[in-house]
C-alpha positions as CSV (number, residue, x, y, z in Angstrom):
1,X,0.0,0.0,0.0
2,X,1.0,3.4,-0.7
3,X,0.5,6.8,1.5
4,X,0.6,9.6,-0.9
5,X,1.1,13.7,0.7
6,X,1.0,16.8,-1.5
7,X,4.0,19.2,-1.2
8,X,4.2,23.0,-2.5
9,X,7.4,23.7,-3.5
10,X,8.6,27.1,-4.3
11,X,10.6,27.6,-7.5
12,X,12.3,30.1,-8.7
13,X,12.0,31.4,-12.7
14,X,14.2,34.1,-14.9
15,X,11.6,36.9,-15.1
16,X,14.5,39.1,-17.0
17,X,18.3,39.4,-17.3
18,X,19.6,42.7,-17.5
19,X,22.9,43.8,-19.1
20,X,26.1,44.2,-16.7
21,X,27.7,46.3,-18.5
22,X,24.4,48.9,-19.3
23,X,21.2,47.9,-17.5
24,X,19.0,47.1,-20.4
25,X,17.0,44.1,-20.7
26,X,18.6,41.3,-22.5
27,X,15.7,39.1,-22.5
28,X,14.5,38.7,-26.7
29,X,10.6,38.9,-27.6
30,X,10.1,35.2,-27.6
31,X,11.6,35.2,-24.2
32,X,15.2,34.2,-25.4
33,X,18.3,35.3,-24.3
34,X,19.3,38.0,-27.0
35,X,23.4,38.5,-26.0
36,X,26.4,36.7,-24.2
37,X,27.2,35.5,-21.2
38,X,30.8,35.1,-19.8
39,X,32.9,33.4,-16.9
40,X,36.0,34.9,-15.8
41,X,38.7,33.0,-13.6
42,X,42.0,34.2,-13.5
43,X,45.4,31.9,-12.8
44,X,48.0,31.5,-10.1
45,X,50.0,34.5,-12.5
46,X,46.9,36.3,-13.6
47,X,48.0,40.2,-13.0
48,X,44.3,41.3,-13.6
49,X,42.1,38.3,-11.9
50,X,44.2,36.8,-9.2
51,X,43.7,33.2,-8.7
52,X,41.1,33.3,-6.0
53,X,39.1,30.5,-6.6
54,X,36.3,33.1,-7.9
55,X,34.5,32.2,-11.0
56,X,32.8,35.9,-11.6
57,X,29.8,35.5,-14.4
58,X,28.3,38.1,-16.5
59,X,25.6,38.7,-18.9
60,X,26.0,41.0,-21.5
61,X,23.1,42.4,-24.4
62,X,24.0,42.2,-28.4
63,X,24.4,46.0,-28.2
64,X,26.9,45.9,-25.7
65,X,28.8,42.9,-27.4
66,X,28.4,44.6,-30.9
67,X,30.3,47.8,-29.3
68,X,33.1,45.7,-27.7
69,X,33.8,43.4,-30.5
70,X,34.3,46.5,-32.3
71,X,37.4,47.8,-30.2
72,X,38.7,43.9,-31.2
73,X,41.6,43.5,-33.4
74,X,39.5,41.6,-35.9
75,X,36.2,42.7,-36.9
76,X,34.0,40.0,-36.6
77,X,31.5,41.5,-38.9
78,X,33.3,40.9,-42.0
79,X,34.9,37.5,-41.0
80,X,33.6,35.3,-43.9
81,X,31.9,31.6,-42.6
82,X,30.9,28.5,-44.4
83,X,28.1,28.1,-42.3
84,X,25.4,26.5,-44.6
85,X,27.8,26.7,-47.3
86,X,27.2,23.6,-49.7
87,X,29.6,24.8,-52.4
């Protein structure tokens, strides 16, 4: 035989994710996520993130990412792919 109780459990849902670097939303109209997110750990000679055993996380919208891939040494916007190439 089998006793059977009901629980509530609470759970916790993304409502939004807003951007780290400028506030907005990054949360797209279908409820995607519409930019990058990043993890930073630095090593045991890591001048700028010391090794602390800190994994720091942060989310980032396209607008932001499109302005900081800019300042990169290689523009990624005219970087060529053969993605769906069937040539």
């Amino acid at each position: 035989m089998r006793i059977y109780k009901t629980e509530t459990k609470e759970m916790q849902t993304i409502t939004d994710i807003c951007c780290d670097k400028c506030g907005r939303s990054c949360m797209g109209t279908c409820g995607n996520f519409c930019g990058i997110k990043f993890c930073i750990s630095g090593g045991y000679d890591s001048p700028v993130f010391p090794d602390d055993n800190t994994v720091r996380e942060y989310d980032v919208c396209e607008f932001c990412v499109d302005e900081w891939m800019k300042t990169w040494a290689t523009d990624y916007r005219t970087i060529e792919t053969n993605i769906g190439d069937t040539k």
